[in-house]
C-alpha positions as CSV (number, residue, x, y, z in Angstrom):
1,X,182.0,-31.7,-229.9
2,X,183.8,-30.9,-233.7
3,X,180.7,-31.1,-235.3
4,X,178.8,-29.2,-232.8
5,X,181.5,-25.9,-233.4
6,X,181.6,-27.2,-237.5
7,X,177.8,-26.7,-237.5
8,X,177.6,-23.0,-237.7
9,X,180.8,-22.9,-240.1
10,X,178.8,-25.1,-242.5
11,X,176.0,-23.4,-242.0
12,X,177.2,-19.9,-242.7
13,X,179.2,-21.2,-245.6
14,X,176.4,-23.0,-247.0
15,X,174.3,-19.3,-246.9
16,X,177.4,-17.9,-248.2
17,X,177.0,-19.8,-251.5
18,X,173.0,-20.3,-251.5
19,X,173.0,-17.1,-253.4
20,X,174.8,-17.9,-256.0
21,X,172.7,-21.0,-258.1
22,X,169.7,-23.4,-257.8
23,X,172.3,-25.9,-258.0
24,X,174.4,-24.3,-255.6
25,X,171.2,-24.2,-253.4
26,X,170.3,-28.0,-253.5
27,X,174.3,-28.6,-252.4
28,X,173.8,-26.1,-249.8
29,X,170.8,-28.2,-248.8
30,X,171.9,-31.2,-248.9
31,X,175.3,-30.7,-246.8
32,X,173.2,-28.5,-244.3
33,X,171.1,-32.3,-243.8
34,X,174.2,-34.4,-243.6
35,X,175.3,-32.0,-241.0
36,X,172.3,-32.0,-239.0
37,X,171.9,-36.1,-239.6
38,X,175.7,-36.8,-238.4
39,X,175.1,-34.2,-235.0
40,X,171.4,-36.1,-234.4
41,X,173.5,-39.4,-234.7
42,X,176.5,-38.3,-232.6
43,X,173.9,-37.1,-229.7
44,X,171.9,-40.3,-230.0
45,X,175.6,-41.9,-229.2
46,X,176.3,-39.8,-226.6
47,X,172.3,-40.5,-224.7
48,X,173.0,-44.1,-224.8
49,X,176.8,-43.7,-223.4
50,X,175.5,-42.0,-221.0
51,X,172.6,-44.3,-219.9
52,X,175.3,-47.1,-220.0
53,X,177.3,-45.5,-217.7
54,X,174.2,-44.8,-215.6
55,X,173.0,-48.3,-215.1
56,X,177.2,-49.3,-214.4
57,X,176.9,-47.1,-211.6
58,X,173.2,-48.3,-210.4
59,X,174.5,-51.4,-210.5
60,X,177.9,-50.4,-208.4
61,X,175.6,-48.5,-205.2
62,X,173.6,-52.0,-205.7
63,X,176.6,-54.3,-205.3
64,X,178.1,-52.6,-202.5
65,X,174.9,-52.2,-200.6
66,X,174.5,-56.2,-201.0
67,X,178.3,-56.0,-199.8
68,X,177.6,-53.9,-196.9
69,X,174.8,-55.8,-195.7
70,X,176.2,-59.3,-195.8
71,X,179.2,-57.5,-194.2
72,X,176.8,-56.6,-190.9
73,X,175.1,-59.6,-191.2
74,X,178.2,-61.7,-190.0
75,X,179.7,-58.9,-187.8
76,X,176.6,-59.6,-186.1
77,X,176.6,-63.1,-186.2
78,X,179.9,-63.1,-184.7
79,X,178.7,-60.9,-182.4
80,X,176.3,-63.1,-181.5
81,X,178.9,-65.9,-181.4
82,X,181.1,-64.5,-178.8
83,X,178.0,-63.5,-176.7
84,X,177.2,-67.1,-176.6
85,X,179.8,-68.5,-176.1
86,X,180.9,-66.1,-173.3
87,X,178.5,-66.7,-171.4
């Protein structure tokens, strides 16, 4: 989130000094990339965090679903039991 508010800082600072030599330019350049290549990376991060998180919670609804259904399976095997048995 720093670098997404340190962006336009760098950015307007880097136009601030573009003026001022060729040299001054290529800097300008070359921090305006670095920028732009360490945002790409953080948002790359921040995709696969949340597709991690995601397939933790897929598997979570999966788990307790299997839960729940082996949970009524022997409810109604017991029910099943006592029906028998009563009889």
């Amino acid at each position: 989130m720093k670098k997404l508010v340190a962006l336009p800082l760098v950015l307007a600072a880097a136009l601030g000094l573009a003026a001022c030599s060729n040299k001054t330019q290529a800097d300008t350049s070359a921090v305006a990339n670095d920028a732009m290549s360490d945002i790409n990376a953080t948002a790359d991060a921040a995709v696969a965090d949340v597709d991690a998180a995601a397939a933790s919670a897929g598997n979570s609804v999966d788990n307790a679903a299997d839960a729940t259904g082996n949970a009524l399976d022997n409810a109604g095997d017991a029910v099943k039991d006592a029906a028998n048995n009563g009889m």
